[in-house]
RODO-2510 file (C-alpha; in nm, 4 decimals, decimal comma):
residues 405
     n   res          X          Y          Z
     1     x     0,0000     0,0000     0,0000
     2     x     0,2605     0,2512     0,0478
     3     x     0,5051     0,1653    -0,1783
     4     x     0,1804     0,2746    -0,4192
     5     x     0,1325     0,5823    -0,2329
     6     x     0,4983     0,6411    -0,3031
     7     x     0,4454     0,5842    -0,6593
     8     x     0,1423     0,7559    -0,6655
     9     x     0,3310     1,0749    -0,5386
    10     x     0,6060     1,0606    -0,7544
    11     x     0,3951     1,0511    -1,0680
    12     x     0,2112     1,3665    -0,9786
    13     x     0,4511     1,6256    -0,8525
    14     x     0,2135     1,9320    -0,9824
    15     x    -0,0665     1,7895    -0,7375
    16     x     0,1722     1,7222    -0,4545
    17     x     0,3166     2,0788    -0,4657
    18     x    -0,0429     2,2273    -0,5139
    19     x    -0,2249     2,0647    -0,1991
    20     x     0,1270     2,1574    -0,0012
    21     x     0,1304     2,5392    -0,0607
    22     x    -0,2366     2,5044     0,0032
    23     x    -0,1813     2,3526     0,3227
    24     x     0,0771     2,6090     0,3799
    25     x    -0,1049     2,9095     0,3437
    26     x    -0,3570     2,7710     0,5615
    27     x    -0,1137     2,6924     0,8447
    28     x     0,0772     3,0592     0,7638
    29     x    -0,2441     3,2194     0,8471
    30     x    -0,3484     3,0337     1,1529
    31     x     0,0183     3,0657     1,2984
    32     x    -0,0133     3,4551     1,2668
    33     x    -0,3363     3,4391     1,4955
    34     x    -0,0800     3,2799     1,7610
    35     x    -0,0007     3,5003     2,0106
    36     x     0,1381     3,5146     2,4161
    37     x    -0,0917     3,5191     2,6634
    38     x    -0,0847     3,9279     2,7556
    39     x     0,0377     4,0229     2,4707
    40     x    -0,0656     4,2662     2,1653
    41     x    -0,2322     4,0661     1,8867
    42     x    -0,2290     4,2491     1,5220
    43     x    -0,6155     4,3075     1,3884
    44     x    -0,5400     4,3127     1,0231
    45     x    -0,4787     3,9918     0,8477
    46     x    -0,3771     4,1472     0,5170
    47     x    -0,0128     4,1622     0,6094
    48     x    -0,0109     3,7809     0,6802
    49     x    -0,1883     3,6986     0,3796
    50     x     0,0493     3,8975     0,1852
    51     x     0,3477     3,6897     0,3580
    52     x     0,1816     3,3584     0,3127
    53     x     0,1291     3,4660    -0,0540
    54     x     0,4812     3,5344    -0,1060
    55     x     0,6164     3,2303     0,1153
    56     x     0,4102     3,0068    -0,0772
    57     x     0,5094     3,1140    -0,3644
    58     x     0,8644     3,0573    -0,3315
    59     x     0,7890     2,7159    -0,1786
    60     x     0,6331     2,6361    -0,5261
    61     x     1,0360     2,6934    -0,6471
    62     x     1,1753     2,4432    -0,4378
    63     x     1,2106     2,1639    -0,6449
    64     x     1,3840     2,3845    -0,9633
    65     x     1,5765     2,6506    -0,7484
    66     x     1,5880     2,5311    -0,3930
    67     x     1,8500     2,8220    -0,3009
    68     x     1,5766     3,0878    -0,3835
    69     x     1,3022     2,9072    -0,2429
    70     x     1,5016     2,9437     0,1054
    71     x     1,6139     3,2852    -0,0046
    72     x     1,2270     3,3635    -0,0350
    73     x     1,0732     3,1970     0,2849
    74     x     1,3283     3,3074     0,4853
    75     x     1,2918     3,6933     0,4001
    76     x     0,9313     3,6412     0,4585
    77     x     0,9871     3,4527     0,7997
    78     x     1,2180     3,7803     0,8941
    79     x     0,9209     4,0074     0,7634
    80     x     0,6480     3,8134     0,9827
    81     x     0,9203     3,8610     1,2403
    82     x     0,9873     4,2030     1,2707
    83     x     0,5916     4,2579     1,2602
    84     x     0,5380     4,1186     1,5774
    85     x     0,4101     3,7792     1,4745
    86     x     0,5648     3,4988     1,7210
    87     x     0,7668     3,2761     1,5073
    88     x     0,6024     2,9384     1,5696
    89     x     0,6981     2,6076     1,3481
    90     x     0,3213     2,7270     1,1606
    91     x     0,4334     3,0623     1,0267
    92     x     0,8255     2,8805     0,9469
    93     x     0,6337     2,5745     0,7896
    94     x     0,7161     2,7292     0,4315
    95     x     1,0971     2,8106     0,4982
    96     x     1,1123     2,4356     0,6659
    97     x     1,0063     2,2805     0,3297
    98     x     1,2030     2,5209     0,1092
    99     x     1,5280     2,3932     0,3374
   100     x     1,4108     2,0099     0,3288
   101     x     1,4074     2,0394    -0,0457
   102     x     1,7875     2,2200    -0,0556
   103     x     1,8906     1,9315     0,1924
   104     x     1,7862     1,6440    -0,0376
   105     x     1,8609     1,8258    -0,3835
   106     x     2,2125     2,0193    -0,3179
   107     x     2,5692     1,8891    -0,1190
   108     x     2,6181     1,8728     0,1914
   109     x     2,8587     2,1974     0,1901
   110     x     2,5744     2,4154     0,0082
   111     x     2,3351     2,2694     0,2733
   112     x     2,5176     2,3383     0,5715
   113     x     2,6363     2,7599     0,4401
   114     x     2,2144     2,7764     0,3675
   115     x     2,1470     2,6570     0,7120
   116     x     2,3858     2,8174     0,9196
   117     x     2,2887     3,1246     0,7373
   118     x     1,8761     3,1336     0,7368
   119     x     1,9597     3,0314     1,1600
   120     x     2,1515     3,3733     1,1848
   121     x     1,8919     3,5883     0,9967
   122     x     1,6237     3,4763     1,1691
   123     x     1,7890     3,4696     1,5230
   124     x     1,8829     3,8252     1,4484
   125     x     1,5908     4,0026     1,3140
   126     x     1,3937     3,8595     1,6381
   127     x     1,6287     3,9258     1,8746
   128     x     1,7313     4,3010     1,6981
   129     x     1,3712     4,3982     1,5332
   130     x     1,0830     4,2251     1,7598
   131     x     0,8739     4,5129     1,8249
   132     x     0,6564     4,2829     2,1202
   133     x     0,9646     4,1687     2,3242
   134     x     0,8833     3,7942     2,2913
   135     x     1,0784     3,5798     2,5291
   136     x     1,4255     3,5080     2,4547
   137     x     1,3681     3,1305     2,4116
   138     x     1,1323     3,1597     2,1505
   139     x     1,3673     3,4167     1,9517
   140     x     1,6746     3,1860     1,9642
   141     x     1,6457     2,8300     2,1040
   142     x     1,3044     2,7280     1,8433
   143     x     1,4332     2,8842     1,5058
   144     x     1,7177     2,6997     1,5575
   145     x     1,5416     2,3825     1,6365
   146     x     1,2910     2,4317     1,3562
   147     x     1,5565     2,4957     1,0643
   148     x     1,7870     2,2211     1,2171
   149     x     1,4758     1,9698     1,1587
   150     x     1,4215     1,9225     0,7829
   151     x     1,8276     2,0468     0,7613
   152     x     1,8475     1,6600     0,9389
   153     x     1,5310     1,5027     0,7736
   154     x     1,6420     1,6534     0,3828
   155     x     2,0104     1,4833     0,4407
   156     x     1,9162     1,1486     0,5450
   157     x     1,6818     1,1280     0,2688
   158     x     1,9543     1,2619     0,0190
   159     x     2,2035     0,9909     0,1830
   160     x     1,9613     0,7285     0,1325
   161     x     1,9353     0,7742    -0,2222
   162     x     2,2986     0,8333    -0,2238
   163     x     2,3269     0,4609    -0,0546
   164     x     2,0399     0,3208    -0,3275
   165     x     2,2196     0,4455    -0,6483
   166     x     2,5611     0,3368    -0,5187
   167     x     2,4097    -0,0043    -0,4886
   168     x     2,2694    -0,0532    -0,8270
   169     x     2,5827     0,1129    -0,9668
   170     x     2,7777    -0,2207    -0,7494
   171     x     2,5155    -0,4248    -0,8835
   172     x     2,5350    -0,3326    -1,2329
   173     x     2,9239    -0,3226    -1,2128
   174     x     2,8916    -0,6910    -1,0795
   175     x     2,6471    -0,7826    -1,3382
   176     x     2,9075    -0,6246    -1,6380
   177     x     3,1683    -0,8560    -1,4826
   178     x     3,0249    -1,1291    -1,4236
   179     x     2,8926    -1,1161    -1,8269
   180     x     3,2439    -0,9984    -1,9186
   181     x     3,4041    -1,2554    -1,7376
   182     x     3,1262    -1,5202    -1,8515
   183     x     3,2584    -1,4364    -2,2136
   184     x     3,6359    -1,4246    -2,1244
   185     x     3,5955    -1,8074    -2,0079
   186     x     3,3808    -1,8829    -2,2735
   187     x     3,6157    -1,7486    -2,4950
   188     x     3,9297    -1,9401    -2,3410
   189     x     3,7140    -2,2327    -2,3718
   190     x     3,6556    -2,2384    -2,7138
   191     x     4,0106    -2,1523    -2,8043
   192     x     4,1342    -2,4671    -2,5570
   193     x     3,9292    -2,6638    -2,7709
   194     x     4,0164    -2,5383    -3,1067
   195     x     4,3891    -2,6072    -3,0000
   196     x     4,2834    -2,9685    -2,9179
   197     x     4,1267    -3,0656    -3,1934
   198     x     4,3234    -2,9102    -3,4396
   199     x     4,5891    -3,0886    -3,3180
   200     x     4,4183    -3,4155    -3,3308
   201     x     4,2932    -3,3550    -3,6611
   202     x     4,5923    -3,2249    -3,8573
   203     x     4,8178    -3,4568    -3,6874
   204     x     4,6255    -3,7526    -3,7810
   205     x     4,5569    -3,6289    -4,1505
   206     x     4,8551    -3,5048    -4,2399
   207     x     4,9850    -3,8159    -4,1359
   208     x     4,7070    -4,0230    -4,3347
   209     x     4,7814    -3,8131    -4,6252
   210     x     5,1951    -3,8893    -4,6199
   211     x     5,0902    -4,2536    -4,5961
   212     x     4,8316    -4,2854    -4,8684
   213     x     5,0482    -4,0507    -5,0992
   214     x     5,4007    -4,3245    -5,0453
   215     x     5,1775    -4,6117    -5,0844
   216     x     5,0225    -4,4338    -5,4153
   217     x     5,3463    -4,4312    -5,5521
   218     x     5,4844    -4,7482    -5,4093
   219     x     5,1584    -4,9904    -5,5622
   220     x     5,3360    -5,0908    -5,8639
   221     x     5,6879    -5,0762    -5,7893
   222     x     5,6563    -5,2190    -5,3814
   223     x     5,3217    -5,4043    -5,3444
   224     x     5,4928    -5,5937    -5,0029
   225     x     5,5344    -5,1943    -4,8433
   226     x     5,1837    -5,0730    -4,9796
   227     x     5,0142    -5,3055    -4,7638
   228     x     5,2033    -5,2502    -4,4794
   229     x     5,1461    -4,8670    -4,5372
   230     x     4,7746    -4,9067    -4,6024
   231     x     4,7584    -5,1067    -4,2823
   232     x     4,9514    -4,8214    -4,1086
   233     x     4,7005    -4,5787    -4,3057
   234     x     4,4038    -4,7882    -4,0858
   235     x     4,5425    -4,7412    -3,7399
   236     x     4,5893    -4,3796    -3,8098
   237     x     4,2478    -4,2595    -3,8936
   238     x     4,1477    -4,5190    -3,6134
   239     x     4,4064    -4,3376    -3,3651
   240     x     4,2637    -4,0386    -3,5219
   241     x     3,8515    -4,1331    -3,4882
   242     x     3,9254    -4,2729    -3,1384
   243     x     4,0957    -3,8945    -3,0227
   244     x     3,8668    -3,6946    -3,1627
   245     x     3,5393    -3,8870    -3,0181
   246     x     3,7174    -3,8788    -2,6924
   247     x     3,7616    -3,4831    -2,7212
   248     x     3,3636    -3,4630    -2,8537
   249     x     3,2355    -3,6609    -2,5900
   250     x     3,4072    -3,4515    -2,2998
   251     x     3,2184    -3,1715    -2,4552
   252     x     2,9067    -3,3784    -2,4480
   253     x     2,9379    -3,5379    -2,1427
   254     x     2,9804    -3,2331    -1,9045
   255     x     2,7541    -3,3281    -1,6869
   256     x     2,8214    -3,6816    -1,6749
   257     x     3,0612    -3,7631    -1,3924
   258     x     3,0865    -4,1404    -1,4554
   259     x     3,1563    -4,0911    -1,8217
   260     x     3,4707    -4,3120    -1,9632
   261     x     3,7139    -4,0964    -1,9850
   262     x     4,0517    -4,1667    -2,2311
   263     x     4,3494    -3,9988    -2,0005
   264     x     4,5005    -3,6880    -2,1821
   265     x     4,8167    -3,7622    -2,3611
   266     x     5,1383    -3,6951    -2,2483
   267     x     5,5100    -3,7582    -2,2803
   268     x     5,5130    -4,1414    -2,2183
   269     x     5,3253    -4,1511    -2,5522
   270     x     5,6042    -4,0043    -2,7215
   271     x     5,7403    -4,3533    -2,8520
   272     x     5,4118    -4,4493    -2,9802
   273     x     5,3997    -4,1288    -3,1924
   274     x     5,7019    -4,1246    -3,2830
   275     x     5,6416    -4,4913    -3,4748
   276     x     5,3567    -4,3513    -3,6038
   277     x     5,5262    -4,0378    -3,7917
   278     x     5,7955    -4,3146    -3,9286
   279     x     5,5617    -4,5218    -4,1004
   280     x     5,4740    -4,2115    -4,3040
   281     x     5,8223    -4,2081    -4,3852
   282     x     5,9580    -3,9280    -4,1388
   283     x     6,3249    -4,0560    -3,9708
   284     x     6,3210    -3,9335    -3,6465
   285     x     6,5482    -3,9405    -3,3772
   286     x     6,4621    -3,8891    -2,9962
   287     x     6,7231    -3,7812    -2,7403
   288     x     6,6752    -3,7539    -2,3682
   289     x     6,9067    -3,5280    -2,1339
   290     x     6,9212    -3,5510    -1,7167
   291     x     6,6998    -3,6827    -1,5217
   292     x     6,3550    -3,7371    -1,6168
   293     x     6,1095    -3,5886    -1,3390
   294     x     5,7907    -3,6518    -1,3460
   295     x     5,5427    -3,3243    -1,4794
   296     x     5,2140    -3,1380    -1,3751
   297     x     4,9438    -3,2768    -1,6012
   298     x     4,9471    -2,9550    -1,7871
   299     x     5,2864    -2,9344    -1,8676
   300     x     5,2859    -3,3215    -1,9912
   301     x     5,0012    -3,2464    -2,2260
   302     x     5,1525    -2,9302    -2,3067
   303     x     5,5033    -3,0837    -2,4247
   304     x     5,3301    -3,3598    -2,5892
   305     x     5,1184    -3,1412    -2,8049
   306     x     5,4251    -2,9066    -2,9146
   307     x     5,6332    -3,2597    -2,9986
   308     x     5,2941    -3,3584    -3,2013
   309     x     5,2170    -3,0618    -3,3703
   310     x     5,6110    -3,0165    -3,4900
   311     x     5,6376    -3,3292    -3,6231
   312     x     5,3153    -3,3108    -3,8202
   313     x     5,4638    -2,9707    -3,9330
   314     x     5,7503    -3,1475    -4,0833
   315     x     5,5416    -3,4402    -4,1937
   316     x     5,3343    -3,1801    -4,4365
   317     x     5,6265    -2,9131    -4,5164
   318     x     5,9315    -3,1509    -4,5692
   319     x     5,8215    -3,4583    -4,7145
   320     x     6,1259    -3,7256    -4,6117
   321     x     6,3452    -3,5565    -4,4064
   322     x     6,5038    -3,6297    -4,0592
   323     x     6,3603    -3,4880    -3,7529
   324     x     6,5791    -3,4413    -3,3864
   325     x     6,3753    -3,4862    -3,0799
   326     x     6,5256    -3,3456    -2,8295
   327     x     6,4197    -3,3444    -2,4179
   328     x     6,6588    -3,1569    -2,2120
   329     x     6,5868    -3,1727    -1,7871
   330     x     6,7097    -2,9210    -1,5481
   331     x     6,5955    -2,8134    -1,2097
   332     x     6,3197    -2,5980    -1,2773
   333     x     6,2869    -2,5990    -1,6616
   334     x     6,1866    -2,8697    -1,9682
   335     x     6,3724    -2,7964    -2,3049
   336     x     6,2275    -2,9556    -2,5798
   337     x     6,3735    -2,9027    -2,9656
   338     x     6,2422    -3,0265    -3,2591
   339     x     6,4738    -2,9974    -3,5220
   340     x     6,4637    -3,1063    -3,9128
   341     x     6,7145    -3,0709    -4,1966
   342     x     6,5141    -2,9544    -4,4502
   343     x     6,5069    -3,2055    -4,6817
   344     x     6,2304    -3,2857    -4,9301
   345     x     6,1909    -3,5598    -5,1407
   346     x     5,8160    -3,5524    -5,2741
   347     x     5,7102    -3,8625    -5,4903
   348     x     5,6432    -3,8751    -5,8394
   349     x     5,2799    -3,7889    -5,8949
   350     x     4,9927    -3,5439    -5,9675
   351     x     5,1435    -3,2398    -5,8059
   352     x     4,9904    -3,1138    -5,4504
   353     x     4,9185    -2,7590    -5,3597
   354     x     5,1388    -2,6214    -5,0863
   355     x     4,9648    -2,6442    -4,7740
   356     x     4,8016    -2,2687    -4,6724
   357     x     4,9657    -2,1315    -4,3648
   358     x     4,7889    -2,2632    -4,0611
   359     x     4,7423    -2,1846    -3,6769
   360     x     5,0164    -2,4624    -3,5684
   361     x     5,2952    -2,2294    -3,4763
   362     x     4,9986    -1,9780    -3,3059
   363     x     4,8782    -2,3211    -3,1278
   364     x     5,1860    -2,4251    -2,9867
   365     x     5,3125    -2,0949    -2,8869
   366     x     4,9679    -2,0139    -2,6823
   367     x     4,9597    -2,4043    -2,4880
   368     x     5,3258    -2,3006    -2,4059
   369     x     5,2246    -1,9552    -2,2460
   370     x     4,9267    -2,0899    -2,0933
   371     x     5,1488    -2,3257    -1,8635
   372     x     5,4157    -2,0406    -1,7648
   373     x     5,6356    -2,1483    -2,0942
   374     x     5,7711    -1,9828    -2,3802
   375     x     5,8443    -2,1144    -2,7772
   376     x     6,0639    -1,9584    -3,0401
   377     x     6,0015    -2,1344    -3,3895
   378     x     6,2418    -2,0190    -3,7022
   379     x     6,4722    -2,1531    -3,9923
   380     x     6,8082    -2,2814    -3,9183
   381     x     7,1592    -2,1488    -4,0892
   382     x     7,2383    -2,4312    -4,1622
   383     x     6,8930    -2,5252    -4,3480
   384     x     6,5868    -2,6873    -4,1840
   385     x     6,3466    -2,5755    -3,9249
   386     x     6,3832    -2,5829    -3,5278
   387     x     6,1249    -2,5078    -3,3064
   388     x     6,2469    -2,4777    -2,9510
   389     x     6,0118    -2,4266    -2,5955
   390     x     6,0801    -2,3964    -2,2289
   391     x     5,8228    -2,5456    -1,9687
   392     x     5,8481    -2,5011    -1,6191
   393     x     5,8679    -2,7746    -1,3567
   394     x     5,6608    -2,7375    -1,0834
   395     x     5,7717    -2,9427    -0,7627
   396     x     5,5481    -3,2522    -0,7212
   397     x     5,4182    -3,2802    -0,3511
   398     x     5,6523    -3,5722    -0,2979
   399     x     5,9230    -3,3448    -0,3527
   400     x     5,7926    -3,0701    -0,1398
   401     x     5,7672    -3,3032     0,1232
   402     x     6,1149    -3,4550     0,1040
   403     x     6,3016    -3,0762     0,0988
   404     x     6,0296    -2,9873     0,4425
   405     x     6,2695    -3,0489     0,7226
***
């Protein structure tokens, strides 16, 4: 019910402010008929109507200019004043609502000069011009009391929409962050996943393509080697099938917590790709040096993936030549180079477009970031390609546990 009153009132200002100077000049009036017991009371009304006129009128300002609303009631509070009228809270009622409306629509410093101000004025002019000789307490002590009232009841109602709007303003901050941080993830999310399958997917068919393009040219010449290459060809777009259903169904399967899931490929897979880029002709060579520690998931799916996706680089780009694998241990860091010598010898066939340049090198340089790594990737002096990265080892808890005394 009053939250419709509320809304009720703030939908009609003009018949708010109406029935309030109305009320107002009514109470104006009635306050000038107040008088002390004893004392002189004033027969003509016309100077208080005149007053209430004016005080009314300026009241009827204090929403647009609150400063001369108070400027208005005020010099018509110090008229009534130096009349003879007794300044009761009836005759100030149009001052109190012109300061109520400066409290809640101006600062605090703009409120306070106003008050301080109107408090003076009308302290002086009844003390100074109060033809009657009312009593001291009603000069001083209730001006001050009835200014300092809607001074108090304007500011808590400006602070409380002060409080309200910084509120919403949190809440709508929170709400662009959350949505902004909603898309960031979403965004990392998709890229993760781009990354993963297009290294299961180029891997595999660039691989598949190296093997059905030798055993193309080997059918006539090597029928022995074709079938071994054609059987090779099967296990690679089975490797290849099996991968990428495993990285569809984790999309899939979200919610599923007792889904299958194929562990995420790392480093002590490296042999099994390796034989897999050989039958598709690549000679490839895999050095390990000091001591092999064991790595944060991350990091072993990161250096896998790099390994992969250089390989497949030189599978496509240089068609029989010899790839180094190199892993290099230290305390805190995981070399790994991939090395080739540049060497291309492309069978005799229908000639194959040059592969368009791809996201591999943009891949492998963003998994290395995203685990605390870097990767540099350029041609050799001495011909070939290396690519080159630098993973972090994080201690394992074992470790941790051994160096706590």
């Amino acid at each position: 019910m009053s939250i419709s009153i509320e809304r009720y009132i703030a939908g009609h200002p003009r018949l708010v402010d109406t029935v309030t100077v109305a009320t107002l000049f009514v109470l104006f009036l009635v306050g000038a008929r107040i008088s002390l017991p004893g004392a002189t009371q004033r027969e003509a009304l016309w100077p208080a109507v005149l007053l209430a006129v004016n005080a009314c009128a300026g009241v009827l300002l204090s929403r647009s200019h609150p400063r001369t609303a108070v400027v208005v009631t005020t010099v018509c509070a110090m008229t009534a004043s130096a009349l003879g009228y007794l300044l009761t809270v009836l005759m100030l009622a149009p001052a109190m609502v012109a300061i109520y409306w400066l409290a809640v629509l101006t600062d605090r410093r703009t409120t306070r000069f106003y008050c301080i101000g109107v408090i003076v004025m009308l302290v002086a002019t009844a003390t100074i011009l109060d033809p009657v000789d009312h009593p001291l307490v009603l000069k001083t002590i209730a001006p001050i009391a009835y200014v300092l009232l809607p001074v108090a009841t304007g500011s808590a109602r400006r602070m409380r929409h002060a409080y309200l709007d910084a509120v919403h303003a949190r809440a709508d901050h929170a709400e662009r962050t959350r949505e902004e941080e909603a898309r960031h993830r979403v965004t990392e999310e998709r890229m993760r996943i781009a990354r993963e399958l297009h290294d299961v997917v180029a891997h595999h068919l660039a691989l598949a393509n190296a093997q059905a393009t030798t055993a193309a040219h080997l059918a006539h010449s090597n029928p022995e080697q074709t079938r071994r290459m054609l059987n090779d060809l099967t296990g690679t777009t089975s490797s290849a099938l099996r991968e990428l259903k495993a990285t569809v169904g984790l999309l899939r399967h979200t919610d599923d917590i007792d889904a299958p899931l194929e562990p995420a490929p790392g480093l002590s897979r490296l042999p099994e790709l390796i034989d897999t880029v050989r039958s598709a002709g690549l000679r490839v060579t895999l050095t390990t040096a000091g001591k092999e520690r064991p790595l944060s998931p991350g990091v072993d799916l990161t250096a896998y993936r790099i390994v992969q996706e250089a390989l497949t680089n030189i599978t496509k780009h240089a068609v029989g030549a010899t790839a180094w694998v190199r892993l290099a241990y230290s305390t805190d860091r995981l070399t790994i180079t991939v090395t080739d010598n540049g060497a291309v010898t492309v069978p005799a066939g229908p000639p194959v477009p040059a592969p368009a340049r791809g996201f591999g090198l943009i891949g492998m340089r963003e998994r290395a970031q995203s685990v605390g790594g870097n990767l540099e990737a350029g041609h050799r002096p001495e011909g070939g390609f290396e690519v080159s990265t630098a993973l972090p080892l994080y201690p394992q808890p074992s470790e941790e546990e051994e160096r706590t005394p």
